[in-house]
One Martini backbone bead per residue (centre of mass of N, CA, C, O) as a GRO file, in nm:
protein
  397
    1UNK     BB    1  11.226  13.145  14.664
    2UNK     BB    2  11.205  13.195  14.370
    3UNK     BB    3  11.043  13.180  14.066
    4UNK     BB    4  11.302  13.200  13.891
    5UNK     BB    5  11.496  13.029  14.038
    6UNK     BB    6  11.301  12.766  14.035
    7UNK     BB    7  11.327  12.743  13.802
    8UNK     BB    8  11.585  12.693  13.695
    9UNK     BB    9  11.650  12.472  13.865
   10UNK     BB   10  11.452  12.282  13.659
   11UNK     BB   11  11.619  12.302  13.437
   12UNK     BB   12  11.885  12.200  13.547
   13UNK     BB   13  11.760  11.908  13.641
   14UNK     BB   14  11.707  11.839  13.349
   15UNK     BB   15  12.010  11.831  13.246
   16UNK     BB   16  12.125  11.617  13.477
   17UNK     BB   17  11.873  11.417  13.308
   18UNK     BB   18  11.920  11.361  13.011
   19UNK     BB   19  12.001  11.034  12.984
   20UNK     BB   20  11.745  10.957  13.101
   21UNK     BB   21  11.527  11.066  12.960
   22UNK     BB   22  11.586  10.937  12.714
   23UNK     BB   23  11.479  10.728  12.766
   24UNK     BB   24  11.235  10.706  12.809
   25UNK     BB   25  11.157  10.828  12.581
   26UNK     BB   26  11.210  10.592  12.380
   27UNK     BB   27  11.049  10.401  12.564
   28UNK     BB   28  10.733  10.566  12.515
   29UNK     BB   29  10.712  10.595  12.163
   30UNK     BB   30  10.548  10.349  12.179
   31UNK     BB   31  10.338  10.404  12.310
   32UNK     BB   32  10.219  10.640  12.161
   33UNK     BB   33  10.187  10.501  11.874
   34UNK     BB   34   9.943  10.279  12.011
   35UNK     BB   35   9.705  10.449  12.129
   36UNK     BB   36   9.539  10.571  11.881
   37UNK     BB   37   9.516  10.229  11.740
   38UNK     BB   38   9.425  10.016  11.974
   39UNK     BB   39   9.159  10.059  11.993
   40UNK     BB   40   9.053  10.036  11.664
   41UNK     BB   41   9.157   9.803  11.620
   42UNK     BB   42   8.980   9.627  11.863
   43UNK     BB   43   8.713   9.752  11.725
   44UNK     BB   44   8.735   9.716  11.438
   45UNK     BB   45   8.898   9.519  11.329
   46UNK     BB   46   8.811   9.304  11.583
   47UNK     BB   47   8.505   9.370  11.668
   48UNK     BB   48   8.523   9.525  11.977
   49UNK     BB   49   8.412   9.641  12.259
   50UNK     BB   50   8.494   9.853  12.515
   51UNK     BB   51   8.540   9.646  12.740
   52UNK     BB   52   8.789   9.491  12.570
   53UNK     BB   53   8.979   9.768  12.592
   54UNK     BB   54   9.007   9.751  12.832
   55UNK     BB   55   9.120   9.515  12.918
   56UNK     BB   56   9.368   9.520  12.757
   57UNK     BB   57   9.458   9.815  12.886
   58UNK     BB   58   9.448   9.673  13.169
   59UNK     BB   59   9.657   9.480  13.160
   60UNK     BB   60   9.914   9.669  13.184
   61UNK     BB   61   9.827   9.787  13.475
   62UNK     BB   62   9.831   9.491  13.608
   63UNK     BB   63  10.152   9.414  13.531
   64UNK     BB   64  10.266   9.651  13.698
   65UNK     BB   65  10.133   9.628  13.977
   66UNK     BB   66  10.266   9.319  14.021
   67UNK     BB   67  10.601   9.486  13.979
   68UNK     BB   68  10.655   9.753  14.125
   69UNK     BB   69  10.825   9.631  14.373
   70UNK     BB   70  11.006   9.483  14.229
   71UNK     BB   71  11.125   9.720  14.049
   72UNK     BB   72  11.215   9.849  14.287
   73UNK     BB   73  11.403   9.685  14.449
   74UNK     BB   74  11.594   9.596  14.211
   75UNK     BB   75  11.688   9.891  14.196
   76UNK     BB   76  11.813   9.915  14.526
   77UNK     BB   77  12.019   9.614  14.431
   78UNK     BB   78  12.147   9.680  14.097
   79UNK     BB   79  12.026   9.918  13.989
   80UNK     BB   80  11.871  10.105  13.765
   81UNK     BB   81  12.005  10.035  13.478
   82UNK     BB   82  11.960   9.734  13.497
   83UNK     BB   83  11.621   9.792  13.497
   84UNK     BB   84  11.597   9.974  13.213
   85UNK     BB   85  11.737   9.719  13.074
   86UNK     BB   86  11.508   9.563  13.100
   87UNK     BB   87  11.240   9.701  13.023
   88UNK     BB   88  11.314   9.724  12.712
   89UNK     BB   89  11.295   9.440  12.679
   90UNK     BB   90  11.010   9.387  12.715
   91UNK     BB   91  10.923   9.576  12.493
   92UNK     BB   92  11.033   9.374  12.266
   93UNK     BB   93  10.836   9.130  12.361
   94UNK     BB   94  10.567   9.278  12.297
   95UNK     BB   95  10.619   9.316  12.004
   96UNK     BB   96  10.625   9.055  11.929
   97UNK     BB   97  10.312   8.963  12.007
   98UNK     BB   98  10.203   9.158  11.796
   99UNK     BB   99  10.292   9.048  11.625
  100UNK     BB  100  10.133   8.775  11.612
  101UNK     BB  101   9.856   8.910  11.650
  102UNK     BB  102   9.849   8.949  11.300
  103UNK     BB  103   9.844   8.640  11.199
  104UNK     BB  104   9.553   8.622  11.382
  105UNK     BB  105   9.293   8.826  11.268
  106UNK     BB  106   9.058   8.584  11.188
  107UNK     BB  107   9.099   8.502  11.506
  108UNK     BB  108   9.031   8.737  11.735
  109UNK     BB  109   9.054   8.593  12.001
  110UNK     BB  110   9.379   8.534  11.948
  111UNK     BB  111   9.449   8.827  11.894
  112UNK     BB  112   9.328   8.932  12.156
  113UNK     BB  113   9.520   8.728  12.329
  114UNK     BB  114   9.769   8.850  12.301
  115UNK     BB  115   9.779   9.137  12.317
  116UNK     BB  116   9.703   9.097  12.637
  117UNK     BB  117   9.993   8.974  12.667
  118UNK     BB  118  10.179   9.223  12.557
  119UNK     BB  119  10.069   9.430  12.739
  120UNK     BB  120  10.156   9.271  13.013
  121UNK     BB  121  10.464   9.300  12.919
  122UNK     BB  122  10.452   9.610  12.920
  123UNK     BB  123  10.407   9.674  13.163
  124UNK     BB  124  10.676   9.566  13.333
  125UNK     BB  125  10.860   9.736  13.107
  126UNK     BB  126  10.754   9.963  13.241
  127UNK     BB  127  10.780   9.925  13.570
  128UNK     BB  128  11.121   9.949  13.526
  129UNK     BB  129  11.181  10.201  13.375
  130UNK     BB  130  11.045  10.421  13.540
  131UNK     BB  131  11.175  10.350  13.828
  132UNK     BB  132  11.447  10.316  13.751
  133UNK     BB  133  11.461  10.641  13.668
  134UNK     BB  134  11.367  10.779  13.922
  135UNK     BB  135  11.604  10.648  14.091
  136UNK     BB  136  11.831  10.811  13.916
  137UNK     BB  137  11.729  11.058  13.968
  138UNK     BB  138  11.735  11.090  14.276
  139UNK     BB  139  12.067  11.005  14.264
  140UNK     BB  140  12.154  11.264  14.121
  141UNK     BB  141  11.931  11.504  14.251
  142UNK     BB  142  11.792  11.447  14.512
  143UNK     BB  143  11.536  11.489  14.740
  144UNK     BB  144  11.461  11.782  14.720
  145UNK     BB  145  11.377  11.695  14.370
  146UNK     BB  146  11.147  11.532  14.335
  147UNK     BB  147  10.945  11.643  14.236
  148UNK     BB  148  11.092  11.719  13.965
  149UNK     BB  149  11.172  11.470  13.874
  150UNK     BB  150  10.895  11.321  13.829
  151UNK     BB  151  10.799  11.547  13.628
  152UNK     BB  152  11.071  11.489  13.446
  153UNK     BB  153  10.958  11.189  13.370
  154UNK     BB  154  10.712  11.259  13.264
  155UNK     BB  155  10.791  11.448  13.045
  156UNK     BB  156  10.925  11.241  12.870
  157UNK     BB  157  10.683  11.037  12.811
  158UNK     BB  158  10.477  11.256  12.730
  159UNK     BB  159  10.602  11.352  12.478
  160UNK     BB  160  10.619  11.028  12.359
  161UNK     BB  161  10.349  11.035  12.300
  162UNK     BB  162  10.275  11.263  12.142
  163UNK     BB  163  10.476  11.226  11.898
  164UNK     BB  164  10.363  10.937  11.857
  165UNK     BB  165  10.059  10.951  11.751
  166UNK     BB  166  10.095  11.090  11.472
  167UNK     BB  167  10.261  10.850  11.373
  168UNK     BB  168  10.074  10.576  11.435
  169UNK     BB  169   9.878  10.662  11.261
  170UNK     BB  170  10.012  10.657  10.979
  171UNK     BB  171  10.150  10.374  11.019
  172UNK     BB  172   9.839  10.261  11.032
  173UNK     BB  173   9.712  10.385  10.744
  174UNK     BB  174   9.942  10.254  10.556
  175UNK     BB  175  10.034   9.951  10.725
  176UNK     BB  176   9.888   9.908  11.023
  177UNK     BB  177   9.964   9.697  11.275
  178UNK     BB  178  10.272   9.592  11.209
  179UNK     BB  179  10.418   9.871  11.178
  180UNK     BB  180  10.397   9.838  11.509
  181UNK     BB  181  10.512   9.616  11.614
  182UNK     BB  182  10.807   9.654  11.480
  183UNK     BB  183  10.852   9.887  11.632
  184UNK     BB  184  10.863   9.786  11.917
  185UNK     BB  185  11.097   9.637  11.857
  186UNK     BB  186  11.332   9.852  11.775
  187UNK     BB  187  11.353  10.103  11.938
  188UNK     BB  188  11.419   9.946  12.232
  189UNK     BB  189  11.699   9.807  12.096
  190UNK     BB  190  11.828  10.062  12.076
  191UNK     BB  191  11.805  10.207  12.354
  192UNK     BB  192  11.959   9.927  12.488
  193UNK     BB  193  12.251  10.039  12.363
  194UNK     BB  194  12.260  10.336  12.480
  195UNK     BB  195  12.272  10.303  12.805
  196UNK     BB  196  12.549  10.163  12.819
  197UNK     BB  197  12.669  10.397  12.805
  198UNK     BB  198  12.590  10.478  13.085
  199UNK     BB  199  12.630  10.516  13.391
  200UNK     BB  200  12.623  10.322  13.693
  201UNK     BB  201  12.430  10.310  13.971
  202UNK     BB  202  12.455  10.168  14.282
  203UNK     BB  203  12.363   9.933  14.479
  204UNK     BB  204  12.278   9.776  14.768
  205UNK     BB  205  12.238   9.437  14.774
  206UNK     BB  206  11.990   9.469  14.971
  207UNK     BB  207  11.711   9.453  15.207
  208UNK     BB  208  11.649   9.724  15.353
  209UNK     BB  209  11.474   9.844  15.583
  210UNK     BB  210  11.108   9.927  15.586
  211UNK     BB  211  10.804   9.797  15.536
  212UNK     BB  212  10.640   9.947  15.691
  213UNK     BB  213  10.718  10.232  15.632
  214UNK     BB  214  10.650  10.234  15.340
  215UNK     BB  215  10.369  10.181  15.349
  216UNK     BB  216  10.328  10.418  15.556
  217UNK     BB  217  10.395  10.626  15.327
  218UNK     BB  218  10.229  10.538  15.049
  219UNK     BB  219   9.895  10.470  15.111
  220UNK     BB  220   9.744  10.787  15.095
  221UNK     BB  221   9.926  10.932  14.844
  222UNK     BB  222   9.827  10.644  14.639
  223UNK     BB  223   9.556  10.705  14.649
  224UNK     BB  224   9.555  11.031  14.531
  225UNK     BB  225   9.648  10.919  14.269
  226UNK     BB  226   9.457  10.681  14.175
  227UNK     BB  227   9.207  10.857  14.165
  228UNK     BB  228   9.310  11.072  13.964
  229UNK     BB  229   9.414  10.829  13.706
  230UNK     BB  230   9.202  10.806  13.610
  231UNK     BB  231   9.141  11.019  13.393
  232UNK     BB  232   9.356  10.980  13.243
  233UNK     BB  233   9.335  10.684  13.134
  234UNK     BB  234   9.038  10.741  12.994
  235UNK     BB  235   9.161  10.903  12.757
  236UNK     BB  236   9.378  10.719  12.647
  237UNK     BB  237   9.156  10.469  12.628
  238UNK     BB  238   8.923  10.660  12.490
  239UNK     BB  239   8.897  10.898  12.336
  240UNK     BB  240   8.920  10.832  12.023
  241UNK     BB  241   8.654  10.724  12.042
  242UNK     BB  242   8.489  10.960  12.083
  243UNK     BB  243   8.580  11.059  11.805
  244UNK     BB  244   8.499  10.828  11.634
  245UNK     BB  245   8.184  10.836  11.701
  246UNK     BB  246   8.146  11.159  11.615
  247UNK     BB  247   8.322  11.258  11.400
  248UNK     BB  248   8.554  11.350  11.473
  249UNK     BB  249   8.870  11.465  11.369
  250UNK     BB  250   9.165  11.389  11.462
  251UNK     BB  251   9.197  11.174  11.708
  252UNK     BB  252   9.477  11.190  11.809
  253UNK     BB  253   9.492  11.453  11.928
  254UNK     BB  254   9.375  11.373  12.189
  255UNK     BB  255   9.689  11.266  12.275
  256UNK     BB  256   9.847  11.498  12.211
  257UNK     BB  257   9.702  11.732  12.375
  258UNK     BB  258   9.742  11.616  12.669
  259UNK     BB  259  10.053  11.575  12.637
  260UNK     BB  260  10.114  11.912  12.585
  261UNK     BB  261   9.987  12.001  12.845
  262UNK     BB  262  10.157  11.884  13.035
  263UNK     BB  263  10.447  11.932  12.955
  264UNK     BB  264  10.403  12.247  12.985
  265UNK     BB  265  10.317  12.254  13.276
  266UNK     BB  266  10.590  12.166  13.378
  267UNK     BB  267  10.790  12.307  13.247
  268UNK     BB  268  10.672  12.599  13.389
  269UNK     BB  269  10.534  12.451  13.689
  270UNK     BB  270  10.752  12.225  13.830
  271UNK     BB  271  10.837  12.382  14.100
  272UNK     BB  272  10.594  12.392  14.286
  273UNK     BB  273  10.596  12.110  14.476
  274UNK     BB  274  10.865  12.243  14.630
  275UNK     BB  275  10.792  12.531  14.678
  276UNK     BB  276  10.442  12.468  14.834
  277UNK     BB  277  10.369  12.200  14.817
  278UNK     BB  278  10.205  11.908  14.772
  279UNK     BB  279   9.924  11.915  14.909
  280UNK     BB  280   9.834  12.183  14.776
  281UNK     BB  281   9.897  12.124  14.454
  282UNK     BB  282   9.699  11.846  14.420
  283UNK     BB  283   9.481  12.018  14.493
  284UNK     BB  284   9.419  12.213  14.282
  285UNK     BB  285   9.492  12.027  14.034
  286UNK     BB  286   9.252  11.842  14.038
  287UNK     BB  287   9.009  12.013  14.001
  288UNK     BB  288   9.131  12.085  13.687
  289UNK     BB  289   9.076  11.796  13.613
  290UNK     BB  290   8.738  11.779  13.669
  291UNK     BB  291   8.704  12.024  13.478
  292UNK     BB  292   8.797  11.860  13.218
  293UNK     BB  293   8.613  11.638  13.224
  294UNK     BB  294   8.345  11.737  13.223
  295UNK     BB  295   8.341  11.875  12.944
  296UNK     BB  296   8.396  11.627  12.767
  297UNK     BB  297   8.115  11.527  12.872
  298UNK     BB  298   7.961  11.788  12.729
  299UNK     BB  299   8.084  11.806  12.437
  300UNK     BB  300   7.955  11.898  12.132
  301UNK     BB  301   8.278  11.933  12.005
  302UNK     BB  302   8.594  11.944  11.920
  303UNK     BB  303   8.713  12.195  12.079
  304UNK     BB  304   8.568  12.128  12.380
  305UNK     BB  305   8.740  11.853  12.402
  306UNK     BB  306   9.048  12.000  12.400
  307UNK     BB  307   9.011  12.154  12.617
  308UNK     BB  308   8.950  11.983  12.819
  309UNK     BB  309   9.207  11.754  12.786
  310UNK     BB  310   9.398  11.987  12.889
  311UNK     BB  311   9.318  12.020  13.114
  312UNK     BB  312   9.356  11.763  13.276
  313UNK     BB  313   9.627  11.760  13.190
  314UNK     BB  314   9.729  12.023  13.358
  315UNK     BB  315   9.605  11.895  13.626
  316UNK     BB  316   9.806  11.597  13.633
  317UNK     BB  317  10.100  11.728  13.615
  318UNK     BB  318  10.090  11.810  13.954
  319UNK     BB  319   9.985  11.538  14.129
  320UNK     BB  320  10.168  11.276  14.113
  321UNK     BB  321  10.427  11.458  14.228
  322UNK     BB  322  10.284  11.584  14.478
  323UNK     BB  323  10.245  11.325  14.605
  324UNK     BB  324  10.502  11.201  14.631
  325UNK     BB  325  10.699  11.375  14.810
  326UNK     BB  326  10.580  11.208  15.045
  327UNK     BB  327  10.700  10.969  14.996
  328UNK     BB  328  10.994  11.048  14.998
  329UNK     BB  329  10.977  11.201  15.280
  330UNK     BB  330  10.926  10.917  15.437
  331UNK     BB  331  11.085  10.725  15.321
  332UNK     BB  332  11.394  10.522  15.290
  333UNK     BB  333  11.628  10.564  15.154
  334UNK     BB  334  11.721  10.275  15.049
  335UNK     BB  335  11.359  10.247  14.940
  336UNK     BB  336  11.279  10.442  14.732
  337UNK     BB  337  11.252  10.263  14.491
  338UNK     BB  338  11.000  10.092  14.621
  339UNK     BB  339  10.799  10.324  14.703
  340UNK     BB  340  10.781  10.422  14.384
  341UNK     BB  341  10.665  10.152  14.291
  342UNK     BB  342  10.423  10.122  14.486
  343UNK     BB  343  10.319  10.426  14.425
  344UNK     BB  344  10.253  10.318  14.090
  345UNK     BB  345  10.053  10.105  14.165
  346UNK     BB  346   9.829  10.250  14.229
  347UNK     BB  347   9.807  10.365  13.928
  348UNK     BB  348   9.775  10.045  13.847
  349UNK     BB  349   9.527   9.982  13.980
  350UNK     BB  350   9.299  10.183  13.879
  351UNK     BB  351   9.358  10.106  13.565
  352UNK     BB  352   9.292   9.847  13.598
  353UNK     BB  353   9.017   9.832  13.680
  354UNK     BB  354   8.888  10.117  13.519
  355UNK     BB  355   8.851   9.986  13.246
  356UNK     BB  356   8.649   9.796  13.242
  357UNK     BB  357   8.437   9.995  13.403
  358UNK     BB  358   8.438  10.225  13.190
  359UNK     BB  359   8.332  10.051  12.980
  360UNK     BB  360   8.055   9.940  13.065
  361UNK     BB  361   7.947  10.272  13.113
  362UNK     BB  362   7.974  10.289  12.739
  363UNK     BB  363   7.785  10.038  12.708
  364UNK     BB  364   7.525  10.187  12.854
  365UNK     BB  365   7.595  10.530  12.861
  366UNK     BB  366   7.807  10.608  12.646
  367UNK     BB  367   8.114  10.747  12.641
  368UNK     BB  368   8.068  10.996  12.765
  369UNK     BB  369   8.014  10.883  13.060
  370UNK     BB  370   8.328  10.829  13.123
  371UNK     BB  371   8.381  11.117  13.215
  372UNK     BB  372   8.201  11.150  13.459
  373UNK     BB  373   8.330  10.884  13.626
  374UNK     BB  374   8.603  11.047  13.617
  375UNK     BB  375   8.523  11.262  13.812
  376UNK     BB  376   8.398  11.149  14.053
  377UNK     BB  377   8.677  11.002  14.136
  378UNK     BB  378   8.903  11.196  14.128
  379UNK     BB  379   8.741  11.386  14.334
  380UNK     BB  380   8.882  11.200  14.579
  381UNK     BB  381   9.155  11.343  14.615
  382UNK     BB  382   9.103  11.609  14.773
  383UNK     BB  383   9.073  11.535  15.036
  384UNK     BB  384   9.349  11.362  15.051
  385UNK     BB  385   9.510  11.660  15.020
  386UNK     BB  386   9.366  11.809  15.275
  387UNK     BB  387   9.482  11.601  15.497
  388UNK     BB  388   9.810  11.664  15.422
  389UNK     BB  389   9.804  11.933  15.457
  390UNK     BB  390   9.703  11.945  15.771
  391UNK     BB  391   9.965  11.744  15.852
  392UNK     BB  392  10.191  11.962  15.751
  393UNK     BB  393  10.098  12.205  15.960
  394UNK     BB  394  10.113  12.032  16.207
  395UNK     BB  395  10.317  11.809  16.233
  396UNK     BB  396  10.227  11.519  16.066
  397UNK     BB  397  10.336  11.187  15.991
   0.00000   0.00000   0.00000
């Protein structure tokens, strides 16, 4: 195939999938508008060190963990769109959390600890959204276009962030954390009426399928994700801080940078992980995204770490979708919701860790060296594309 039927695909691809698209794309516009003020409200506002941040930051990413196998399960027997709409919903009581957590800013303890929980409601409810989505997708599109699928979940996901990001901060800057609250709420209630209107893909009804199998599909290359998402993890988490820290203007850029790099990469060559194999794309891509958190930490102005951010960004950007491949193409049919799952929790595993241990990081050796250690960590996934290469060439399952 060429690189230009390639595309062409690429793009076929994204338009059969253009209502599944739409749902994520608003239900993570609120996460976009919250990442870029949920740090400085946490630290500013409310008082607390890079550590409390991660913490919070990290509650999210450890309710996903615990919830992605069940999310996963649920959608390969009730059907994608049921999961989907279950996410939503999820999403707008973590939205009420927020509101609450507003009513007692006085008492920073009880703030912080509704935030806590309303990040891990909003965890359980992206858990359901996106895995509901890959396996909606998966089933439009089939299993050829795996990485296609993954990679434009990903990029309406990223495109909602990037969006997401100076709303937020606008928001926040002229009416506080409330009116990120009440949007938490809105929107995801409208994109919820919007879905029933999709027609909905049957699910299997039963839990068929082998669980050794699930496990021994993705246990290798969700291990080379998770090592991978610290590095995304950090900048979602920190970059802000960093910005703000060095008094460098429009702290907002660092994610919407990051999240229009991916965007871009996937665009323009979401085709290669189906095109040149998962494997060889993860390895080459790994390593842009490591040299990229390097840069960020020796950054000395606003420019070269806007640099090092977008390599990030363009390096996680086809790393992900590129483990993936492997998942579903091991993985048993009925159970790729379940294994897709499975594979995003070790993502949820990493950020869940990685969260507090990198805010520690920032608070004994300074900000700068979180990207330091996420660059270190990240290096960990090359091997592990190494190996799954070898595997492929060799023609060892």
């Amino acid at each position: 195939m060429s690189s230009s039927n390639s595309s062409r695909g690429n793009l076929s691809v994204a338009f059969d999938l253009a209502p599944v698209l739409s749902m994520v794309f608003v239900g993570f516009f609120i996460a976009g508008m919250t990442m870029p003020v949920l740090p400085l409200h946490i630290h500013i506002g409310l008082g607390y060190g890079t550590f409390v941040v991660g913490l919070i930051a990290g509650s999210q990413f450890g309710a996903a963990l615990l919830t992605r196998l069940w999310a996963g399960g649920y959608a390969d027997r009730r059907g994608p769109r049921r999961a989907v709409v279950l996410g939503l919903w999820g999403a707008i009581f973590a939205g009420a959390f927020y509101c609450a957590s507003t009513l007692f800013e006085q008492w920073p303890a009880v703030a912080a600890s509704l935030l806590f929980v309303g990040r891990a409601v909003l965890g359980s409810a992206e858990s359901l959204l996106i895995t509901g989505s890959v396996s909606w997708g998966l089933a439009k599109a089939g299993p050829a276009h795996a990485g296609k699928v993954i990679a434009w979940v990903g990029t309406a996901m990223f495109s909602a962030l990037a969006a997401g990001a100076p709303l937020g901060t606008m928001l926040y800057s002229s009416y506080g954390f409330q009116a990120i609250a009440v949007a938490t709420i809105c929107i995801p209630l409208l994109a919820s009426l919007m879905v029933l209107r999709l027609t909905e893909i049957a699910g299997s009804g039963s839990r068929s399928g082998s669980m050794k199998r699930v496990f021994g599909a993705v246990w290798l290359p969700g291990l080379g994700a998770a090592l991978s998402s610290i590095g995304y993890g950090s900048i979602l988490t920190f970059a802000v801080l960093l910005f703000s820290s060095q008094n460098w203007p429009n702290a907002w850029a660092a994610v919407s940078c990051f999240a229009a790099a991916l965007v871009a990469a996937r665009v323009t060559i979401g085709h290669l992980p189906d095109k040149l194999g998962g494997a060889i794309t993860a390895l080459v891509f790994v390593l842009l995204e490591v040299f990229g958190l390097l840069l960020l930490w020796l950054a000395p102005e606003p420019v070269t770490a806007l640099v090092g951010i977008c390599a990030v960004g363009a390096g996680y950007s086809l790393v992900f979708p590129s483990f993936g491949i492997s998942v579903v193409g091991a993985a048993p049919a009925a159970n790729r919701g379940m294994a897709m799952g499975l594979f995003s929790a070790c993502l949820d595993l990493a950020l869940a860790v990685s969260g507090p241990v990198l805010g520690l990081v920032g608070n004994m050796l300074g900000i700068q060296a979180i990207f330091l250690a996420s660059a270190l960590l990240s290096l960990g996934a090359a091997p592990i594309a190494a190996i799954l290469l070898c595997r492929q060439r060799h023609g060892n399952k």
